[in-house]
N, C-alpha and C positions, 0 to 999 in steps of 0.2 A: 504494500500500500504506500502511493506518494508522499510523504509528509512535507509540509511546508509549515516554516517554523518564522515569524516574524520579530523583527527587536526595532527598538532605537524611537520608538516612540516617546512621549514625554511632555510639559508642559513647557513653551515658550512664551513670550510676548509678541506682540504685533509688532513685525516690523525681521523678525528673525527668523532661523532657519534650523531644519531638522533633518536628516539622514536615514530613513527607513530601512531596513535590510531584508534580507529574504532569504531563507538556506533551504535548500533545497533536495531532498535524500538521494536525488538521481539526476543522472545529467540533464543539463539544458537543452542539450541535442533530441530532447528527447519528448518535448513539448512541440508545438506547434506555434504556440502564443505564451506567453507569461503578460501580468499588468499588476493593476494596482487600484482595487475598488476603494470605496469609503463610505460610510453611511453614520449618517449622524442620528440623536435622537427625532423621533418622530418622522423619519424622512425614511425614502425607499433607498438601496445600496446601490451604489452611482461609477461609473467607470471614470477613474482621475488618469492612470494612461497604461499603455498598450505597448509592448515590444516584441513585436512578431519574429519569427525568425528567420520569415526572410518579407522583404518588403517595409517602408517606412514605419517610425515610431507613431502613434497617433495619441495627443492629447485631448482631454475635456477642455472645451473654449473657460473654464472658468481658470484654471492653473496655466494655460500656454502663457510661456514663456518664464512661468516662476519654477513652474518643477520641471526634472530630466528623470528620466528612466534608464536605467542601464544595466546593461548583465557583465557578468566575469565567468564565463565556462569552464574554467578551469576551476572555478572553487565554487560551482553551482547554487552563486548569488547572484538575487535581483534585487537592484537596489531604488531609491528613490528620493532624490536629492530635493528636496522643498528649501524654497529661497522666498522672502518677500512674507511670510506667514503673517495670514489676515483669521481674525475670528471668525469668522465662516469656513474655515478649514478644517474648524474642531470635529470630530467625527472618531470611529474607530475604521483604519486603516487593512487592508486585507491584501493579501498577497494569492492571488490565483495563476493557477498552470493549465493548459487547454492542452488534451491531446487530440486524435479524429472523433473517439467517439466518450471521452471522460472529462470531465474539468473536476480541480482540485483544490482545495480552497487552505486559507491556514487559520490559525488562529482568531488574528486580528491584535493590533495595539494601536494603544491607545493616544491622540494626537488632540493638547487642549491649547488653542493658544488665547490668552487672555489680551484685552484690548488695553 
């Protein structure tokens, strides 16, 4: 069974930045898609961005251009670089893997930033 194990979450202020991580028990190669949901209270769970593995990165119009997605294959981390952190970003954070016919989801942590 896949596991995806998320860290680096944490309480900022507005205006700062947070580093997500994403470990993943099997190779990258091995996904189709990996990204980066988020879902706040009251609210449905939202796609924040996407790193296909082949074909461009695709972000939600709300983070483009504050957050990067990025992989390391070699140490079968997805990572998630947040820059600019506004209080609307508070939510709990989730790291999912796509294969053809499975998606994998992790934990989730936790992302609060106060204004």
């Amino acid at each position: 069974q896949v596991q995806l194990v998320e860290s680096g979450g944490g309480w900022v202020q507005a205006g700062g930045s947070l580093r997500l991580s994403c470990a993943a028990s099997e190779s990258l190669f091995t996904f189709n898609t990996m990204g980066w949901y988020r879902q706040a209270p009251g609210k449905q769970r939202e796609l924040v961005a996407e790193h296909p593995r082949w074909g461009s990165r695709i972000y939600a119009e709300v983070v483009e251009g504050r957050f990067t997605v990025s992989k390391d294959n070699a140490k079968n981390m997805l990572y998630l670089q947040m820059n600019s952190l506004k209080p609307e970003d508070t939510a709990v954070y989730y790291c999912k893997a796509d294969r053809a016919h499975d998606a994998y989801w992790g934990q989730g942590t936790q992302v609060t930033v106060s204004s």
